[in-house]
Residue frames as a rotation matrix with the C-alpha (Angstrom) as fourth column:
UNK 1
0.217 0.968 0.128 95.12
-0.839 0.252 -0.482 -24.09
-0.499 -0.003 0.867 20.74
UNK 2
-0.683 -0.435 0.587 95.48
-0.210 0.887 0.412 -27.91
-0.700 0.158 -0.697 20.06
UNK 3
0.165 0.814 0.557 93.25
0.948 0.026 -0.319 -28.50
-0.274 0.580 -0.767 16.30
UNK 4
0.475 0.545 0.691 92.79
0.880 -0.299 -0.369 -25.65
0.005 0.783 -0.622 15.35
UNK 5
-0.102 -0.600 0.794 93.69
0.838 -0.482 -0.256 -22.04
0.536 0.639 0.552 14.65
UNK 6
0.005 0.210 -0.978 94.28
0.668 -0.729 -0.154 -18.76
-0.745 -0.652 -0.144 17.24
UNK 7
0.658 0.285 0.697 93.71
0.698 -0.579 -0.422 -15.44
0.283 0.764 -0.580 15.92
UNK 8
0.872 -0.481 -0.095 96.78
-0.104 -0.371 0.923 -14.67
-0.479 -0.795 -0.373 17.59
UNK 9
0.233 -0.776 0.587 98.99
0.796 0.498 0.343 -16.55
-0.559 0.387 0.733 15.30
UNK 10
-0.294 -0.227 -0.929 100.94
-0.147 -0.949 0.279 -14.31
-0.945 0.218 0.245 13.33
UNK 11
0.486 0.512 0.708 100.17
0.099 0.773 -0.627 -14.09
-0.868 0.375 0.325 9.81
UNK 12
-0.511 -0.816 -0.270 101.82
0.080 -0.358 0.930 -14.38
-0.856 0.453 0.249 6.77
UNK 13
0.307 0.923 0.232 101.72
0.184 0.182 -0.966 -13.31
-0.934 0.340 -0.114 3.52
UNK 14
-0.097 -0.343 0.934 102.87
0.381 0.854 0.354 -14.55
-0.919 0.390 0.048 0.47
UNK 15
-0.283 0.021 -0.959 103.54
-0.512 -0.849 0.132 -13.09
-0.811 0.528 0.251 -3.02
UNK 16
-0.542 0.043 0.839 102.22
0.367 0.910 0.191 -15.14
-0.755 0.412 -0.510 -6.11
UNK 17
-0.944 0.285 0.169 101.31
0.150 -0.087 0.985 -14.98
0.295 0.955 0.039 -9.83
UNK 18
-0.343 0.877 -0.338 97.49
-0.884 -0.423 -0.200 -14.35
-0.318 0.230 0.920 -10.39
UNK 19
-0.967 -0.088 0.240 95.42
-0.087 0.996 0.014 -17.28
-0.241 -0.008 -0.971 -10.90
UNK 20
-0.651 0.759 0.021 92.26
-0.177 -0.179 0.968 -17.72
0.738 0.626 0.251 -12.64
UNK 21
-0.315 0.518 -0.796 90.54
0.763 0.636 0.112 -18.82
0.564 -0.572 -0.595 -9.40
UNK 22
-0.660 -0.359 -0.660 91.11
0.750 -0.353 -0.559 -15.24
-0.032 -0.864 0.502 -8.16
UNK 23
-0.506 0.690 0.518 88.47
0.141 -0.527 0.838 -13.83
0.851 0.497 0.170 -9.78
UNK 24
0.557 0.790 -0.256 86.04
0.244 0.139 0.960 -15.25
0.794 -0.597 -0.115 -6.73
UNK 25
0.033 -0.314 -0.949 88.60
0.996 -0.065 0.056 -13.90
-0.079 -0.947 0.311 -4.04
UNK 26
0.867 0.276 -0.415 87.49
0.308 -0.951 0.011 -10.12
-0.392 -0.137 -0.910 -4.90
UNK 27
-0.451 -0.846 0.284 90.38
0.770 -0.208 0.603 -9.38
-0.451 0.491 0.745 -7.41
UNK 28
-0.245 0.705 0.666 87.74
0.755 -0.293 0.587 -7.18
0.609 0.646 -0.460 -9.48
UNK 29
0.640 0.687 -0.344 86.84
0.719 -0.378 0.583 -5.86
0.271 -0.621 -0.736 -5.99
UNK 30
0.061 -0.972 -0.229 90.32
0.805 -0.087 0.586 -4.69
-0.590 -0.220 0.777 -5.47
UNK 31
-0.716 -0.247 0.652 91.37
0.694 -0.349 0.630 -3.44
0.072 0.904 0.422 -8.66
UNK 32
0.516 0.817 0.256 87.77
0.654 -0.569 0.499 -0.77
0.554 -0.090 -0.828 -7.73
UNK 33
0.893 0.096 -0.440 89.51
0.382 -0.680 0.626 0.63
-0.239 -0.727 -0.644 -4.80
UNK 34
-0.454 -0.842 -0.291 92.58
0.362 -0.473 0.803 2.44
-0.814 0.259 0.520 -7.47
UNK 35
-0.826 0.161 -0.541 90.75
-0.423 -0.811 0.404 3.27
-0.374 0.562 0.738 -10.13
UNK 36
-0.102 0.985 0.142 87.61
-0.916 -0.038 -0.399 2.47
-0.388 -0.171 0.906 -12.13
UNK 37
-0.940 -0.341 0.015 86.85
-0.327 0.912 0.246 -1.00
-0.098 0.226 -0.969 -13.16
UNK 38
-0.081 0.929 -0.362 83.62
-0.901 0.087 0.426 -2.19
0.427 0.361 0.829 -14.61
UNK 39
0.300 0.214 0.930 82.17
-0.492 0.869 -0.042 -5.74
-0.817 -0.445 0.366 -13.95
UNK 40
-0.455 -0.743 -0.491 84.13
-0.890 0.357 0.284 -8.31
-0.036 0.566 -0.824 -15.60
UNK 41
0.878 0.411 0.246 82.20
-0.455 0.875 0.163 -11.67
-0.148 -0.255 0.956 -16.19
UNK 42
0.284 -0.564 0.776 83.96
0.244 0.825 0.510 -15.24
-0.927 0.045 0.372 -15.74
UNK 43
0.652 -0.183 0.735 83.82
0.645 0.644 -0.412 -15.59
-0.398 0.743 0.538 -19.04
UNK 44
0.858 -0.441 0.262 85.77
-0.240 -0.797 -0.555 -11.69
0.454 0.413 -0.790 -20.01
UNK 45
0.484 -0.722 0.494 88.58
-0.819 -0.175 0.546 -12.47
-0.308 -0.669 -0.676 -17.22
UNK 46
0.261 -0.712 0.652 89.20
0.081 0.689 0.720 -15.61
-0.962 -0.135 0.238 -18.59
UNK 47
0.859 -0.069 0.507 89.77
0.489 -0.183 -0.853 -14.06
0.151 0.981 -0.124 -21.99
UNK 48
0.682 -0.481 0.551 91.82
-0.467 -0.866 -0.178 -11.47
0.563 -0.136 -0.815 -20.74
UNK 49
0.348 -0.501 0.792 93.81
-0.612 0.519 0.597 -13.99
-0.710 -0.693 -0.127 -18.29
UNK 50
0.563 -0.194 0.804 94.37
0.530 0.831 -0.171 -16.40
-0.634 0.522 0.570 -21.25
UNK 51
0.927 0.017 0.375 95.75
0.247 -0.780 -0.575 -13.40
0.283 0.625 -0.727 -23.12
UNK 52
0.601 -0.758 0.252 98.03
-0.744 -0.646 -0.169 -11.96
0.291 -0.086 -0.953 -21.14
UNK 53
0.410 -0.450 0.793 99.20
0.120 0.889 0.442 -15.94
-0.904 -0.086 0.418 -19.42
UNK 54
0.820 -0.143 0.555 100.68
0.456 0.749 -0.480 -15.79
-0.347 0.646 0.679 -23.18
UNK 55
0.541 -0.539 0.645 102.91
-0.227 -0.833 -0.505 -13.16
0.810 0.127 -0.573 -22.73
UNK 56
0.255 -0.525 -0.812 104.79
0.551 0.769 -0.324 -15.43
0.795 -0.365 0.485 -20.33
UNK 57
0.309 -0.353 -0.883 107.08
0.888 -0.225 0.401 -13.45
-0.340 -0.908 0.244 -18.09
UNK 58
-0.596 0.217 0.773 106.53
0.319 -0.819 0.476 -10.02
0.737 0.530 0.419 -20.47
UNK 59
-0.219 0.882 0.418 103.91
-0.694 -0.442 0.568 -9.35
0.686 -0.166 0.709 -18.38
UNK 60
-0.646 0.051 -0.762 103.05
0.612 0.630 -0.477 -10.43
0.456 -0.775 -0.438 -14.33
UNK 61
0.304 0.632 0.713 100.21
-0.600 -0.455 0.658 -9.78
0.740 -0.628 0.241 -12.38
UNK 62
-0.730 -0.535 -0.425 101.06
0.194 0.434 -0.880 -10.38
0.655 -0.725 -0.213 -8.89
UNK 63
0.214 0.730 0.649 98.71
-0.633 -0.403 0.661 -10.77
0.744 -0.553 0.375 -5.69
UNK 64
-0.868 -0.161 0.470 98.45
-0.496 0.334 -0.801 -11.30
-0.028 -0.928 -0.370 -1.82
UNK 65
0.019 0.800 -0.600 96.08
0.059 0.598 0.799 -13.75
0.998 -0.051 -0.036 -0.56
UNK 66
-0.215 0.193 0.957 94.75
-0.974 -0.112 -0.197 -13.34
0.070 -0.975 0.212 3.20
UNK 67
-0.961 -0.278 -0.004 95.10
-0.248 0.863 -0.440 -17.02
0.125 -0.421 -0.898 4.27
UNK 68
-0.899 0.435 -0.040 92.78
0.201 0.331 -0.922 -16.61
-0.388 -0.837 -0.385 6.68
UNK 69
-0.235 0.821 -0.521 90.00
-0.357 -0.571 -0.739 -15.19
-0.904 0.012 0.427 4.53
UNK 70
-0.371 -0.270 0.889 91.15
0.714 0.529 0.459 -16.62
-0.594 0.804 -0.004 1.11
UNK 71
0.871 0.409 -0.270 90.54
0.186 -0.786 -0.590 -12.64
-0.454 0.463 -0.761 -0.24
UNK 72
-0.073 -0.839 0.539 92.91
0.828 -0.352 -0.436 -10.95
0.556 0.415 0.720 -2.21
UNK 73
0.514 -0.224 -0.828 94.59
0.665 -0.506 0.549 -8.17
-0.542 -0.833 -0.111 -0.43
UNK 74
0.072 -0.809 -0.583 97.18
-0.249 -0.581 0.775 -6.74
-0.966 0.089 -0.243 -2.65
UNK 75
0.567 0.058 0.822 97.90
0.670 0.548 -0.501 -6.46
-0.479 0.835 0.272 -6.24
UNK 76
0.407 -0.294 -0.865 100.25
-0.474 -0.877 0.075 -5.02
-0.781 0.379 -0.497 -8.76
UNK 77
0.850 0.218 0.480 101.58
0.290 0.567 -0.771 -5.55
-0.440 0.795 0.418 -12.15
UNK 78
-0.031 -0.656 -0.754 104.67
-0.573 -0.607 0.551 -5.09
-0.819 0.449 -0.357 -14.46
UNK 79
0.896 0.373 0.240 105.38
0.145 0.266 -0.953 -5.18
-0.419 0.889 0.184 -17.89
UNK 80
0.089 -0.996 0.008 108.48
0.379 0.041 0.925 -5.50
-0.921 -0.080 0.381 -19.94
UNK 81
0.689 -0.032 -0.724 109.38
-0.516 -0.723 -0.459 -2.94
-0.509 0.690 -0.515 -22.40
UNK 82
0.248 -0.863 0.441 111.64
0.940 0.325 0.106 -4.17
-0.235 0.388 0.891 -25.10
UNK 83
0.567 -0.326 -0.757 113.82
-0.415 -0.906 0.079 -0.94
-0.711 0.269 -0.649 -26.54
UNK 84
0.757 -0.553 0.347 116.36
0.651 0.678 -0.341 -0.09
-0.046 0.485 0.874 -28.80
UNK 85
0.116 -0.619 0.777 118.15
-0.894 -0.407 -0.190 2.01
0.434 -0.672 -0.600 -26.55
UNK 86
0.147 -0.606 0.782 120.50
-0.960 0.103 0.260 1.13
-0.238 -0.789 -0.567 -24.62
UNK 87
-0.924 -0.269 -0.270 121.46
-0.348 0.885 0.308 -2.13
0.156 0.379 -0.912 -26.83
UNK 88
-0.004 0.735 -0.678 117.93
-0.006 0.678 0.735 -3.48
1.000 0.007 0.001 -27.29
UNK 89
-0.950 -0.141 0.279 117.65
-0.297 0.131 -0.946 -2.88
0.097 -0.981 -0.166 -23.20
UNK 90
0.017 0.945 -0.326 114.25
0.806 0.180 0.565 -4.08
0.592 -0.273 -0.758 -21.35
UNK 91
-0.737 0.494 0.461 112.35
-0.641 -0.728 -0.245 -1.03
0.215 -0.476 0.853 -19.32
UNK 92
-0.614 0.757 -0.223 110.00
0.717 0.653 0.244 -2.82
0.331 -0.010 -0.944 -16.80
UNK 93
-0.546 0.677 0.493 106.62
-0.281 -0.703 0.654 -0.78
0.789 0.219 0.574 -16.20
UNK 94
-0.922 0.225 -0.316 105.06
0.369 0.259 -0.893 -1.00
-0.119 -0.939 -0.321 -12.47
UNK 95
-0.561 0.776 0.289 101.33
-0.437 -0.574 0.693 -0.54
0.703 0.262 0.661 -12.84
UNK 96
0.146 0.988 0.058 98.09
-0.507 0.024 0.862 -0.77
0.850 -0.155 0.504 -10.63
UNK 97
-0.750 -0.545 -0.374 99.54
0.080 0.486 -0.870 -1.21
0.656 -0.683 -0.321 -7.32
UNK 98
-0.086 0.501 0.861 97.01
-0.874 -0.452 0.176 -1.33
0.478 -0.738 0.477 -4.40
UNK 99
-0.855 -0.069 -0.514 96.45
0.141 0.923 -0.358 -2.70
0.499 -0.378 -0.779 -1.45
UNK 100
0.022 0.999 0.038 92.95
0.595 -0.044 0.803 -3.39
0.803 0.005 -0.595 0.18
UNK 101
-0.151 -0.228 0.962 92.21
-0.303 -0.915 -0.265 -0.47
0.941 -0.331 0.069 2.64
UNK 102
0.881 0.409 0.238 91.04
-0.439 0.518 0.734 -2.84
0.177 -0.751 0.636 5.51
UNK 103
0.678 -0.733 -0.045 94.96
0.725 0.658 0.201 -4.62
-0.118 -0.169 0.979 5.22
UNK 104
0.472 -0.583 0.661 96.87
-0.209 -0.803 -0.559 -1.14
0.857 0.125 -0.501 4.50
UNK 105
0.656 -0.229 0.719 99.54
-0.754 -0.175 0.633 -0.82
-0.019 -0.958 -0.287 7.68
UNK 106
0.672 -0.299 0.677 100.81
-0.076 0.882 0.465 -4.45
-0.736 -0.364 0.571 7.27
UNK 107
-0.114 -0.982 -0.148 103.89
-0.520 -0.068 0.852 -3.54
-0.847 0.174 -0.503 4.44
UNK 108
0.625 0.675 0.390 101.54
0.350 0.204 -0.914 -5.24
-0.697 0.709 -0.109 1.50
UNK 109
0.953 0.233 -0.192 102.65
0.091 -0.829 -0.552 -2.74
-0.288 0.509 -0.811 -0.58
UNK 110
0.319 -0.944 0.087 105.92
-0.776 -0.207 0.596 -3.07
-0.544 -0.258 -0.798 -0.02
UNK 111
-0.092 -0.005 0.996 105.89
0.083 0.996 0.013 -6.84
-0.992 0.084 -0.091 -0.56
UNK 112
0.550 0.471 0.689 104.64
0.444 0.534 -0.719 -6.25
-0.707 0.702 0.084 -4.03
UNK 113
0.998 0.028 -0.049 106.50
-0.040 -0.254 -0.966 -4.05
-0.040 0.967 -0.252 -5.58
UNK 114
-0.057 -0.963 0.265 109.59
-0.801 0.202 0.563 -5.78
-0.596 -0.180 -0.783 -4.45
UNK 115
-0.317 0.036 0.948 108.50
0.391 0.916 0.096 -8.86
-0.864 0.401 -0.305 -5.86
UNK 116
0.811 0.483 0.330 107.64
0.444 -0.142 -0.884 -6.76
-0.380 0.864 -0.330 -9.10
UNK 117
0.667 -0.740 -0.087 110.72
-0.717 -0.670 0.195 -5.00
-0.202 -0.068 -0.977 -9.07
UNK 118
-0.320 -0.927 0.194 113.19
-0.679 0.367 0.635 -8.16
-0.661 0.071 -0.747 -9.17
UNK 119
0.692 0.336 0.639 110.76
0.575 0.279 -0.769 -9.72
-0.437 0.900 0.000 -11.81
UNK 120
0.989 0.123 -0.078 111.90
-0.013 -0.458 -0.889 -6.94
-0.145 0.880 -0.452 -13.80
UNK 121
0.328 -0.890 0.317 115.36
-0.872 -0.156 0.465 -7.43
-0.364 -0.429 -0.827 -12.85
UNK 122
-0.405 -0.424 0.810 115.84
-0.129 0.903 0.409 -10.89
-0.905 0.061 -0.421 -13.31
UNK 123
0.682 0.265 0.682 114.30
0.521 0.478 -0.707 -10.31
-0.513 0.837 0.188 -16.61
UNK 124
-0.256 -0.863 0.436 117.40
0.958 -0.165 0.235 -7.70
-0.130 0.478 0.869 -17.74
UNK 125
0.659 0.627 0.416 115.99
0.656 -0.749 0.091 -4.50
0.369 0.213 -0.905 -17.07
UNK 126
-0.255 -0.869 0.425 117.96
0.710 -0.466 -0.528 -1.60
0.657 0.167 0.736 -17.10
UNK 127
-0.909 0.337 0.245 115.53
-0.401 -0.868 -0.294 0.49
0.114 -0.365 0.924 -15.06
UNK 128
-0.553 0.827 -0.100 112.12
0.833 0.551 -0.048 -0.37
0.015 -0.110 -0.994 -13.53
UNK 129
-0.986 0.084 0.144 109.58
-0.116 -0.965 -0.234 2.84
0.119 -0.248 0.961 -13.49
UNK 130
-0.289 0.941 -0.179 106.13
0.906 0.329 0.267 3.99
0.310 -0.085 -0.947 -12.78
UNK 131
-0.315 0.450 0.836 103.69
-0.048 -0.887 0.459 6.66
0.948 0.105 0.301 -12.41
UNK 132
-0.091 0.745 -0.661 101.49
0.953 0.258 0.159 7.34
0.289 -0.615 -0.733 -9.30
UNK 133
0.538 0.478 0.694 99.77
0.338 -0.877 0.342 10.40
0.772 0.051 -0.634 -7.94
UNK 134
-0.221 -0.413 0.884 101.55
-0.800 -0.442 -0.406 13.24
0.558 -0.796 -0.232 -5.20
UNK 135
0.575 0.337 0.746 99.77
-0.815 0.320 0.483 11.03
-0.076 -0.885 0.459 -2.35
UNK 136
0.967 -0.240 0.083 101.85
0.222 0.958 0.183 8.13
-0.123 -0.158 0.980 -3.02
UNK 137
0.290 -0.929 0.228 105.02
-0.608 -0.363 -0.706 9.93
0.739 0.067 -0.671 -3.84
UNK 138
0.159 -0.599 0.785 106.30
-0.980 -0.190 0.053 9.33
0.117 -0.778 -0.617 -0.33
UNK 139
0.733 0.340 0.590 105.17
-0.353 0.930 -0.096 5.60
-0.581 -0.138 0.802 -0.61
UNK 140
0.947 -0.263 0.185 107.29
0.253 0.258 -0.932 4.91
0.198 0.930 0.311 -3.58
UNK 141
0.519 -0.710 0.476 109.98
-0.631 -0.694 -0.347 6.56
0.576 -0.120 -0.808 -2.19
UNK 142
0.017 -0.510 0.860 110.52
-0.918 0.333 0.215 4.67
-0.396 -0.793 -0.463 0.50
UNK 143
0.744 0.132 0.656 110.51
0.052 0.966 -0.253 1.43
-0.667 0.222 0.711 -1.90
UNK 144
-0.064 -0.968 0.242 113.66
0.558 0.166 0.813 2.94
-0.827 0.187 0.530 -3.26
UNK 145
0.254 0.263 0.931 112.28
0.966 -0.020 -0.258 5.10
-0.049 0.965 -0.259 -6.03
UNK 146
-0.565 -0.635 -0.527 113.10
0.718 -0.693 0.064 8.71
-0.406 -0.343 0.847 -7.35
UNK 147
0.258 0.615 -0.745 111.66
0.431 -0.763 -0.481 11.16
-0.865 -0.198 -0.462 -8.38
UNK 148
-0.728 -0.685 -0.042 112.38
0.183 -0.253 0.950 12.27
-0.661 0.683 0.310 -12.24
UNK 149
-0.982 0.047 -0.182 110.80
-0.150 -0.777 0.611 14.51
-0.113 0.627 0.771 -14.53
UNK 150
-0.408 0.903 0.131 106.89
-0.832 -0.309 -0.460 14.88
-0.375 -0.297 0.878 -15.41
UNK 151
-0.877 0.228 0.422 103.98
0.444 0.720 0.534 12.66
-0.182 0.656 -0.733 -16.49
UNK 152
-0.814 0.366 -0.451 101.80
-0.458 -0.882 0.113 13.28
-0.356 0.299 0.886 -19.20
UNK 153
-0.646 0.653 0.396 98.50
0.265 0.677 -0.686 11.95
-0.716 -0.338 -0.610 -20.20
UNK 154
-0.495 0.673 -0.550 95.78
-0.865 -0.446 0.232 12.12
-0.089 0.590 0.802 -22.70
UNK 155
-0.474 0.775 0.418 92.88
-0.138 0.403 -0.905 10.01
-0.870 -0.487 -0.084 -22.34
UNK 156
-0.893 0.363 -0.265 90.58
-0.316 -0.089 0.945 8.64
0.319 0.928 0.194 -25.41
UNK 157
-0.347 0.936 0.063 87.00
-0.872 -0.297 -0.390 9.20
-0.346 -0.190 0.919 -25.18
């Protein structure tokens, strides 16, 4: 098609920092379909974006954009543990992976926590880890993960 755009083209999609703009591309909406997530106004997200934006490269939210929609699609996060094990080592922390259920199939998932994974790498981590539930076991797996001992929880009211 000469001008303009087929829905044939293939499409791509692109890993990138979080951006205050993503609020209005259904980040919030996302972030609903893993676990619970109140309504955030403008004004709480940019609190909470200005916050963590100061924790440089401690701390990455990561998300897909859908080109073609300008939605978010995909999202996950790590954090960087300092220790003092293993010589003052770093331990990065993989959290709140998901990908919208309408884009599932298309390796999303993948994409992100590769691109969270060598974050944590190229910051000097000794070890990247994360939780997730039986159903995703197999997911995680194939992104190179193992299996290793239990997690425990305790919730505050």
């Amino acid at each position: 098609m000469a001008g303009g755009s087929s829905t044939d083209e293939p499409r791509s999609f692109h890993v990138r920092r979080l951006q205050m703009t993503d609020k209005s591309k259904g980040f919030i909406e996302l972030l609903r379909q893993l676990s619970v997530c109140d309504s955030v106004s403008d004004e709480e997200f940019r609190d909470r974006f200005q916050e963590l934006s100061t924790m440089g490269d401690d701390h990455v939210i990561c998300v897909i954009e859908d080109e073609r929609s300008g939605k978010i699609v995909a999202t996950g996060s790590v954090f960087i543990e300092k220790k003092f094990l293993r010589n003052c080592g770093r331990v990065g922390h993989i959290e709140d992976v998901v990908v919208d259920r309408d884009a599932r199939g298309l390796q999303l998932g993948k994409k992100v926590v590769a691109f969270l994974r060598e974050h944590a790498r190229s910051m000097g981590c000794y070890k990247v880890i994360l939780d997730c539930s039986v159903e995703n076991r197999a997911f995680y797996e194939k992104c190179g993960f193992k299996h290793k001992e239990v997690q425990m929880v305790q919730y505050f009211t």
